[in-house]
VEXKOL-237173 format. One record per residue (C-alpha): x, y, z; residue number from 1. Coordinates in nm, 2 decimals. Example, Ala and Ser with C-alpha at 12.3 -4.5 7.8 and 13.67 -1.06 7.14 Angstrom:
+--------+--------+--------+-----+
|      u |      v |      w |   n |
+--------+--------+--------+-----+
|   1.23 |  -0.45 |   0.78 |   1 |
|   1.37 |  -0.11 |   0.71 |   2 |
+--------+--------+--------+-----+
***
This chain:
+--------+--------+--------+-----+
|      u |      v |      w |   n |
+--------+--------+--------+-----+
|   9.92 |  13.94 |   6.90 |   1 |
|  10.07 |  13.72 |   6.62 |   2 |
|  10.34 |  13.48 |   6.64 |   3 |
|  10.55 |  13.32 |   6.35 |   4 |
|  10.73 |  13.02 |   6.48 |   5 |
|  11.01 |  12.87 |   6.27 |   6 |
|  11.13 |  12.51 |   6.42 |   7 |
|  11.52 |  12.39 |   6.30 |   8 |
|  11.68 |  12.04 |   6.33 |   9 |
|  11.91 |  12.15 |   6.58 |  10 |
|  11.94 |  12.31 |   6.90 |  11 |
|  11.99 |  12.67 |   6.98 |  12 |
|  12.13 |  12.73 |   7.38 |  13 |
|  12.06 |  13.09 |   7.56 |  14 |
|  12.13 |  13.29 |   7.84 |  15 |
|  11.92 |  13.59 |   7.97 |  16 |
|  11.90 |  13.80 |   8.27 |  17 |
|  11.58 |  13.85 |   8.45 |  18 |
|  11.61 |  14.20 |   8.36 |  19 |
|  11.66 |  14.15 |   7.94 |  20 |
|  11.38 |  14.28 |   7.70 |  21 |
|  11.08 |  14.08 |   7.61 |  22 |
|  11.11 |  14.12 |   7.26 |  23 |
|  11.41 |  14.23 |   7.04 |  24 |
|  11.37 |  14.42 |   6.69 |  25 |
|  11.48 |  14.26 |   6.36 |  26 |
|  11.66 |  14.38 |   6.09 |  27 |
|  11.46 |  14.36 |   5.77 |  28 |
|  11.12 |  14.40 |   5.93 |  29 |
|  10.93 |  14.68 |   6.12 |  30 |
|  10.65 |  14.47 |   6.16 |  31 |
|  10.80 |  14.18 |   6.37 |  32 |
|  11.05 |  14.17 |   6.67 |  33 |
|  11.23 |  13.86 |   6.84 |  34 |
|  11.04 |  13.71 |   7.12 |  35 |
|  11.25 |  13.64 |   7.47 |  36 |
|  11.28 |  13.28 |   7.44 |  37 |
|  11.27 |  13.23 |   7.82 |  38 |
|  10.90 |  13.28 |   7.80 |  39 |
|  10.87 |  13.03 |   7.54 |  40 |
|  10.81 |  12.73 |   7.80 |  41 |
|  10.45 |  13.01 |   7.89 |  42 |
|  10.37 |  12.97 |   7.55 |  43 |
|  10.06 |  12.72 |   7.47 |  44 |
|  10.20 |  12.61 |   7.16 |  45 |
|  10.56 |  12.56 |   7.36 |  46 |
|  10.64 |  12.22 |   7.57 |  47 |
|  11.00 |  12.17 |   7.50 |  48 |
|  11.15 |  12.48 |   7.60 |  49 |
|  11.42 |  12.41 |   7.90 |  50 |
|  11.48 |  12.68 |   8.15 |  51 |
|  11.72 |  12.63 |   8.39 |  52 |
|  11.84 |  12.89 |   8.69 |  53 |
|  12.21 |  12.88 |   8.68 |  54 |
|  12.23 |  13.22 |   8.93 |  55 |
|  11.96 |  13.41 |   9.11 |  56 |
|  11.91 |  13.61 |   8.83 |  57 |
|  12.08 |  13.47 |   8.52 |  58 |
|  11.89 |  13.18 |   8.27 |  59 |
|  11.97 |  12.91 |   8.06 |  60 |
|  11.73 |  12.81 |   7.83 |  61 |
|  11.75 |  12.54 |   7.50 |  62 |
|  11.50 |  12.47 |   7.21 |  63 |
|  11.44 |  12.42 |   6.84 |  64 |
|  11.24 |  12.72 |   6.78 |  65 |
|  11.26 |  13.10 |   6.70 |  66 |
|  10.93 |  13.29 |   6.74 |  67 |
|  10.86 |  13.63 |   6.62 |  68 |
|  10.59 |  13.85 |   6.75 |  69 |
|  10.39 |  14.12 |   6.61 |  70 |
|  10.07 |  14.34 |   6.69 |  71 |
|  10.03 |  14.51 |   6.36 |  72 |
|  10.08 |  14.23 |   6.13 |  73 |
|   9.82 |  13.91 |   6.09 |  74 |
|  10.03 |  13.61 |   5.91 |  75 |
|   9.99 |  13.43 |   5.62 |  76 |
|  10.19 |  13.13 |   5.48 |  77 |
|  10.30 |  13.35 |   5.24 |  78 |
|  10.41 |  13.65 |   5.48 |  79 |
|  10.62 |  13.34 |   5.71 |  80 |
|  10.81 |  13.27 |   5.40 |  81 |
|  10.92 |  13.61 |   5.32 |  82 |
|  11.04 |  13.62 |   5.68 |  83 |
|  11.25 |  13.28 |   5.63 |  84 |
|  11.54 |  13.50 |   5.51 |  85 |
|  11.56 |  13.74 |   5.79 |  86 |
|  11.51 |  13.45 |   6.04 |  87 |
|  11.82 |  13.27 |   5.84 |  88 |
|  12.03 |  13.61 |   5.85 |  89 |
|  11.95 |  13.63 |   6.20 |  90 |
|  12.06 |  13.28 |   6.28 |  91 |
|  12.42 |  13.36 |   6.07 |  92 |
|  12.47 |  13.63 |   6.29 |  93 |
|  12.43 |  13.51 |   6.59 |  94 |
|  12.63 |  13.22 |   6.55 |  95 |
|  12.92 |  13.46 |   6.43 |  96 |
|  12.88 |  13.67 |   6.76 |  97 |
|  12.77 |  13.40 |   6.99 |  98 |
|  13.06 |  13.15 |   6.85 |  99 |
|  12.78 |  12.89 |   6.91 | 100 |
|  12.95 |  12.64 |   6.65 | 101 |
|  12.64 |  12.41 |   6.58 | 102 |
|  12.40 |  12.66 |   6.63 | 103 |
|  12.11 |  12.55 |   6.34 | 104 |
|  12.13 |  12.79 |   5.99 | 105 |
|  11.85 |  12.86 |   5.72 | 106 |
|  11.95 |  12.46 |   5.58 | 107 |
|  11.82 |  12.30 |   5.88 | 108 |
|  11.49 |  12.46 |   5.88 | 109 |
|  11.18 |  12.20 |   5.94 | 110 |
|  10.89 |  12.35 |   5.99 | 111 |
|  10.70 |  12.69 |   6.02 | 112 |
|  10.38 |  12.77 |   6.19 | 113 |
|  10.14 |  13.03 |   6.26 | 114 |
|   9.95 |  13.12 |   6.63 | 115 |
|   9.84 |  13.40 |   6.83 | 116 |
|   9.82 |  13.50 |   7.16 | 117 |
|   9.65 |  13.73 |   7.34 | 118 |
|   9.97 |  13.91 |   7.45 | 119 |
|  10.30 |  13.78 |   7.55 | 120 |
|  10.39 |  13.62 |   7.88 | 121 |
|  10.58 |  13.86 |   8.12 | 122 |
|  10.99 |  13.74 |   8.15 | 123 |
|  10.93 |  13.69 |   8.54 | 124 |
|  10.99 |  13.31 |   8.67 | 125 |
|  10.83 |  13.08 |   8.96 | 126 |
|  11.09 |  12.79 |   8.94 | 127 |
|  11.09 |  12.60 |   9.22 | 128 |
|  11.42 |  12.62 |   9.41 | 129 |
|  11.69 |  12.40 |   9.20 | 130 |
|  11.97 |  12.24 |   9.42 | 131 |
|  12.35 |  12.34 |   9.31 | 132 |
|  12.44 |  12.15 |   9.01 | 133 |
|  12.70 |  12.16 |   8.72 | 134 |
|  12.65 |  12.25 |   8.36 | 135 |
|  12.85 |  12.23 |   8.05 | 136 |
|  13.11 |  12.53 |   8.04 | 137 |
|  13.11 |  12.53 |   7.65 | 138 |
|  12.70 |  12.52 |   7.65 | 139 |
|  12.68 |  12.81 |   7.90 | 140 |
|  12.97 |  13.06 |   7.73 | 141 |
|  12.81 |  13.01 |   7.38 | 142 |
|  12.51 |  13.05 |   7.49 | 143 |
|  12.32 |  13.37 |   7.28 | 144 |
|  12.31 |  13.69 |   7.49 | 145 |
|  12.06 |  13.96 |   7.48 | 146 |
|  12.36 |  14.22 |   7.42 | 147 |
|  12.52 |  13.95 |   7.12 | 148 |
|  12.13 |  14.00 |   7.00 | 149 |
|  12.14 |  14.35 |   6.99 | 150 |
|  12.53 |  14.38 |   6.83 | 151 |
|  12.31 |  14.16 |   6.52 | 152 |
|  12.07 |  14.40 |   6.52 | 153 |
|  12.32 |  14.71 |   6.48 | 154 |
|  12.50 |  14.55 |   6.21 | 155 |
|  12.49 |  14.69 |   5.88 | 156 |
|  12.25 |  14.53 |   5.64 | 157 |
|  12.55 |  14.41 |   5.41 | 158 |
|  12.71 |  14.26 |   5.67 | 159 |
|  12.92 |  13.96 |   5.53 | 160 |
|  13.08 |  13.68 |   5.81 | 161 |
|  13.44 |  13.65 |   5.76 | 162 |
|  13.50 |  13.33 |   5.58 | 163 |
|  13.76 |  13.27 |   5.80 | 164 |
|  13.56 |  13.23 |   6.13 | 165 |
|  13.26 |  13.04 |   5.98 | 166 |
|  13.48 |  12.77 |   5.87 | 167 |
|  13.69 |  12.76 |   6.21 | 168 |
|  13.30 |  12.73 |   6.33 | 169 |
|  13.26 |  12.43 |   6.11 | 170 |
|  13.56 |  12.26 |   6.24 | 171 |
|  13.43 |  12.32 |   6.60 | 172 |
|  13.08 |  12.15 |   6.46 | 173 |
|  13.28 |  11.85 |   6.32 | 174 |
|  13.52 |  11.84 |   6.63 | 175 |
|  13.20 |  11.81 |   6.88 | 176 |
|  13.06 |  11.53 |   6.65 | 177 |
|  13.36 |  11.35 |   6.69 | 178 |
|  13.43 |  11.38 |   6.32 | 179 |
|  13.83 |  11.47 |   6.34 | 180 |
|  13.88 |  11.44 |   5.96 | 181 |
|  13.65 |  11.69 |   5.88 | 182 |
|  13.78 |  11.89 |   6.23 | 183 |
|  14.13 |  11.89 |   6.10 | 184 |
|  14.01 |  11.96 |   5.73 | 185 |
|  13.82 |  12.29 |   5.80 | 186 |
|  14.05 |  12.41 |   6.06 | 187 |
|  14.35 |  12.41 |   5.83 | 188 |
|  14.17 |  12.59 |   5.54 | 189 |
|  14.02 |  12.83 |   5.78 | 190 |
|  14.40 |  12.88 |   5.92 | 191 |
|  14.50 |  12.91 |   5.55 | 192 |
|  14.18 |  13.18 |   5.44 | 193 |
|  14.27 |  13.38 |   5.77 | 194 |
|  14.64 |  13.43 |   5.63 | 195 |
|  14.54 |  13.50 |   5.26 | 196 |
|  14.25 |  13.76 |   5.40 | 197 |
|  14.50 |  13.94 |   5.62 | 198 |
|  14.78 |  13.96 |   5.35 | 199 |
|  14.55 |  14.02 |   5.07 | 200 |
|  14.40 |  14.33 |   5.25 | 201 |
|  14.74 |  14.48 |   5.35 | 202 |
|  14.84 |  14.44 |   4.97 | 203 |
|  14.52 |  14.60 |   4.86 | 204 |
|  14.61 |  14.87 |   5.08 | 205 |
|  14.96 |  14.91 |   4.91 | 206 |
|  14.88 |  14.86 |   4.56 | 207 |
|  14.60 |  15.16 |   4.63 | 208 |
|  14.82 |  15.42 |   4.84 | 209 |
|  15.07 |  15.63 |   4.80 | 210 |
|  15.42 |  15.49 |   4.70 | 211 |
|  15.61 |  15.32 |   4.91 | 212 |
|  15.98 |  15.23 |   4.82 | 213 |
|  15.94 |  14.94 |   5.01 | 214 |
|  15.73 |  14.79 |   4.71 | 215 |
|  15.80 |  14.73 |   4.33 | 216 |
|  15.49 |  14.90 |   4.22 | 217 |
|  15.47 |  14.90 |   3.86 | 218 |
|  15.20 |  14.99 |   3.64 | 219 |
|  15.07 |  14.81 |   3.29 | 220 |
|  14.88 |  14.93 |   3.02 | 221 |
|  14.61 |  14.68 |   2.93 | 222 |
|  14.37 |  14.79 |   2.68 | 223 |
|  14.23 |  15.15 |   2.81 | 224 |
|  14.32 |  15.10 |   3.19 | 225 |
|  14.64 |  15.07 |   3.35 | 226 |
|  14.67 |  14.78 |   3.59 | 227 |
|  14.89 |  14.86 |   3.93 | 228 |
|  15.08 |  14.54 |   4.05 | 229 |
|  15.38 |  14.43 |   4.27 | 230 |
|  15.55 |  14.16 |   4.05 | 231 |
|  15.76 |  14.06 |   4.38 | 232 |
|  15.45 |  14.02 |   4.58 | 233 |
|  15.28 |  13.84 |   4.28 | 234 |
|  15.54 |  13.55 |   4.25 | 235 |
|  15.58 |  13.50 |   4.58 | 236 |
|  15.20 |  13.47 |   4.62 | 237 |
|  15.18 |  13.20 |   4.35 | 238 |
|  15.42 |  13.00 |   4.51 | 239 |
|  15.21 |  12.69 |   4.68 | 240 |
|  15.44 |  12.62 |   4.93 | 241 |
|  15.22 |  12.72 |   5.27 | 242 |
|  15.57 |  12.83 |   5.41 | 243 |
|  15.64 |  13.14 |   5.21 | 244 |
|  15.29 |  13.26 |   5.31 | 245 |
|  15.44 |  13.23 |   5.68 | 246 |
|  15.81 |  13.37 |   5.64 | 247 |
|  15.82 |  13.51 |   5.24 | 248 |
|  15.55 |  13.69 |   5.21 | 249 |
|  15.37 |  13.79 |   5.56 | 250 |
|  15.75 |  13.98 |   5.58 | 251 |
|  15.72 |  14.14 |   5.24 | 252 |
|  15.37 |  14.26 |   5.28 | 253 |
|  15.30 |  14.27 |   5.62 | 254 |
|  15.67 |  14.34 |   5.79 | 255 |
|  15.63 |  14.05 |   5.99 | 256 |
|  15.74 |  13.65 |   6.01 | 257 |
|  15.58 |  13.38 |   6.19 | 258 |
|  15.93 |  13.20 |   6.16 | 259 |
|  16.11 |  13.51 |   6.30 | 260 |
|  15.86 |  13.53 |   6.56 | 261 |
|  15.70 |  13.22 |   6.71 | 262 |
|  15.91 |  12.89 |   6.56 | 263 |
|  15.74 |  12.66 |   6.69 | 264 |
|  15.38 |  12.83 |   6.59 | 265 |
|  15.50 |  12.83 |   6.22 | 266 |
|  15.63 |  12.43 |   6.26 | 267 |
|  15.29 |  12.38 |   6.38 | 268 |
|  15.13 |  12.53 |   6.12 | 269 |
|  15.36 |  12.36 |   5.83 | 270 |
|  15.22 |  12.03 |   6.03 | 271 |
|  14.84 |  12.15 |   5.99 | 272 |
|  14.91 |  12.21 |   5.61 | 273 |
|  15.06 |  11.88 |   5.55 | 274 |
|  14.76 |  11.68 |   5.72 | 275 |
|  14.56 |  11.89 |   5.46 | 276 |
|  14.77 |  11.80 |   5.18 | 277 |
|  14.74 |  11.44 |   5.25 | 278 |
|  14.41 |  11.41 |   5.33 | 279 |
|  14.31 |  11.61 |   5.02 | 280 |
|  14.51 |  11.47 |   4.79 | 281 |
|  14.63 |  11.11 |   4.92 | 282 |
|  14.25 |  11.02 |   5.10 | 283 |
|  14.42 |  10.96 |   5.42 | 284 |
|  14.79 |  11.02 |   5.57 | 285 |
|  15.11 |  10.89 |   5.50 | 286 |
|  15.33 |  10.96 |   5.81 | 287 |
|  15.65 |  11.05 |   5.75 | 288 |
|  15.98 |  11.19 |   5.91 | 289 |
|  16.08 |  11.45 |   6.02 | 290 |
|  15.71 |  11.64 |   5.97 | 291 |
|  15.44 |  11.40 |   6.11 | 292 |
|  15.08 |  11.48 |   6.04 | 293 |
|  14.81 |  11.56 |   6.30 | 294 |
|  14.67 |  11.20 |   6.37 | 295 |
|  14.28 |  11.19 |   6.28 | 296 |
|  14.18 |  11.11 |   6.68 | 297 |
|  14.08 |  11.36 |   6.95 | 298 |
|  14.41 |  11.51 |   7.02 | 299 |
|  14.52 |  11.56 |   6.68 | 300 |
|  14.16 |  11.75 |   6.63 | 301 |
|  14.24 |  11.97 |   6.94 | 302 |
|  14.60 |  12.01 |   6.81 | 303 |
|  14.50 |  12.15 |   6.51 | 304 |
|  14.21 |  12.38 |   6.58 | 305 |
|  14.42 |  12.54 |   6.88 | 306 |
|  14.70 |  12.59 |   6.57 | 307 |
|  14.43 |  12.79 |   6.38 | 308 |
|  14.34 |  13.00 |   6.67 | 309 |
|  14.69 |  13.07 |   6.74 | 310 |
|  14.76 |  13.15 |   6.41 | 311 |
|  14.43 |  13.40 |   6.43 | 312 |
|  14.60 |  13.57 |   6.68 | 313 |
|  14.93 |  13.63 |   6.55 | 314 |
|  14.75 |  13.79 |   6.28 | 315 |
|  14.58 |  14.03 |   6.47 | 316 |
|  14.19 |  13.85 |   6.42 | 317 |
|  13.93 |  13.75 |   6.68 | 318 |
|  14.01 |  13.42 |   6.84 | 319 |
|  13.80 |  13.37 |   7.10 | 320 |
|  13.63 |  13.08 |   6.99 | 321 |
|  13.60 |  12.79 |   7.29 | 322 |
|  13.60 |  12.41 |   7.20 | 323 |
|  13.35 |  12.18 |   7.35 | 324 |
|  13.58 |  11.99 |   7.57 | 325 |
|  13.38 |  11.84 |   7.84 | 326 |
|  13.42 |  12.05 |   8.09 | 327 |
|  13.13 |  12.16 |   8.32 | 328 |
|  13.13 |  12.50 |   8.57 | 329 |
|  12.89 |  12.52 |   8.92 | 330 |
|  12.53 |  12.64 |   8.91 | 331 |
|  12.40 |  12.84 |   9.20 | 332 |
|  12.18 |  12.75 |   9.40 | 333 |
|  11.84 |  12.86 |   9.37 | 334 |
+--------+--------+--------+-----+
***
């Protein structure tokens, strides 16, 4: 059996149940499948693979590497490369599903190599028994599952990461590194690309359908096609102020207002877009009554990435995404 091993500048955390496949099947290949990476540490060319029992039956496991195994195929330095993409779009994925913010992408790759193995270690463990111990809750609930591998696996080869949740990812990255500008930064464009997604696709939808006299659907010659537009939804979209995105427009287009609904979600979110402003365009932030911007420390990091996931989820998008705060949770005894 052949393995391609692809090492990354960065760590990637899992979790696996005694009872998960050995090896998982890739998208993009037939030849080559996913190997377990709880039997990395039985590997020979393997030494830094951490396995730790945090139940009877449930794993964690950290390392730098992905390894993929196949019988059929012998590689080459030239076959590993073409498999650098499909490693990459794996890696994407997963830290989409997984919400594993720092989790390493195709950039961070270091190093590829090329072994084989008689055949692959069986995913049964002789750990000697570990006393009860704590580990980080963010580490362990973003930790990649076999069932978040398989959900990669069935998604559709075009599958494109919603903007908005990769940058919300980067603001969690910059947040753990302690880098709050950056934290603060991401999270309010992310907040502002969740908004312009939403009401972009509801206007699609209206500008294509049937009519509705709820909208000033009009249509334009230009040239030998005729051009369908909303001239109310069009000014109001051009307007910069982040507000009438919130009230304006969202109750145009979507039939809905933040400020109608949650007051002090929508001042909060006015806040987030003024630290933007400033930073972006002063360098650095000029406080000032009565709208103070989030302060570029810890809390107002934490302040404004839980305004972004708020925001997510008054607009109906996934916002399940955990900050690393600290905290740890109990490991059973083994």
């Amino acid at each position: 059996m052949f393995l391609a091993v692809f090492n990354f500048a960065g760590r990637l955390n899992w979790r696996f149940d005694n009872e998960d496949a050995s090896r998982f099947p890739l998208s993009g290949t037939s030849d080559w499948a996913l190997v377990n990476p709880l039997v990395y540490h039985k590997l020979p060319i393997f030494q830094r693979t951490e396995v730790l029992p945090v139940s009877p039956k449930l794993h964690f496991c950290f390392n730098s590497e992905i390894v993929l195994a196949s019988e059929k195929t012998e590689p080459s330095e030239k076959k590993v490369d073409d498999l650098i993409p499909i490693v990459g779009k794996l890696l994407v994925r997963l830290r989409l599903l997984s919400r594993q913010a720092a989790l390493p992408g195709p950039e961070d790759l270091m190093m590829t190599g090329i072994a084989e193995v008689n055949e692959l270690p069986q995913l049964t463990f002789d750990l000697s028994p570990s006393p009860a111990g704590r580990i980080q809750k963010y580490l362990l609930e973003t930790a990649i599952t076999a069932e978040q591998i398989g959900a990669v696996i069935a998604l559709a080869p075009d599958f494109i990461p919603p903007t908005h949740e990769l940058l919300l990812m980067d603001a969690i990255t910059a947040y753990g590194e302690k880098d709050h500008r950056r934290a603060i930064l991401y999270a309010a464009i992310s907040a502002e690309v969740a908004l312009g997604f939403v009401i972009e696709d509801a206007y699609e939808r209206v500008r294509g359908g049937p009519a509705d006299e709820r909208f000033r659907i009009v249509e334009l010659p230009q040239g030998d096609r005729t051009i369908r537009k909303d001239p109310v939804y069009e000014r109001l979209r051009s307007r910069p102020d982040f507000g009438v995105f919130l009230h304006e427009l969202s109750l145009y287009i979507l039939r809905r207002s933040l400020l109608e609904e949650n007051q002090a979600l929508y001042a909060d979110a006015k806040r987030l877009y003024l630290t933007r402003n400033q930073l972006v365009h002063l360098g650095g932030l000029a406080e000032t009554e009565p709208s103070q911007p989030y302060k570029l420390d810890a809390r107002g990091a934490t302040a404004a990435l839980k305004t972004a996931t708020a925001l997510f989820t008054w607009l109906g998008l996934r916002d399940n995404f955990p900050l690393p705060d600290g905290k740890f949770v109990p490991i059973v005894s083994t």
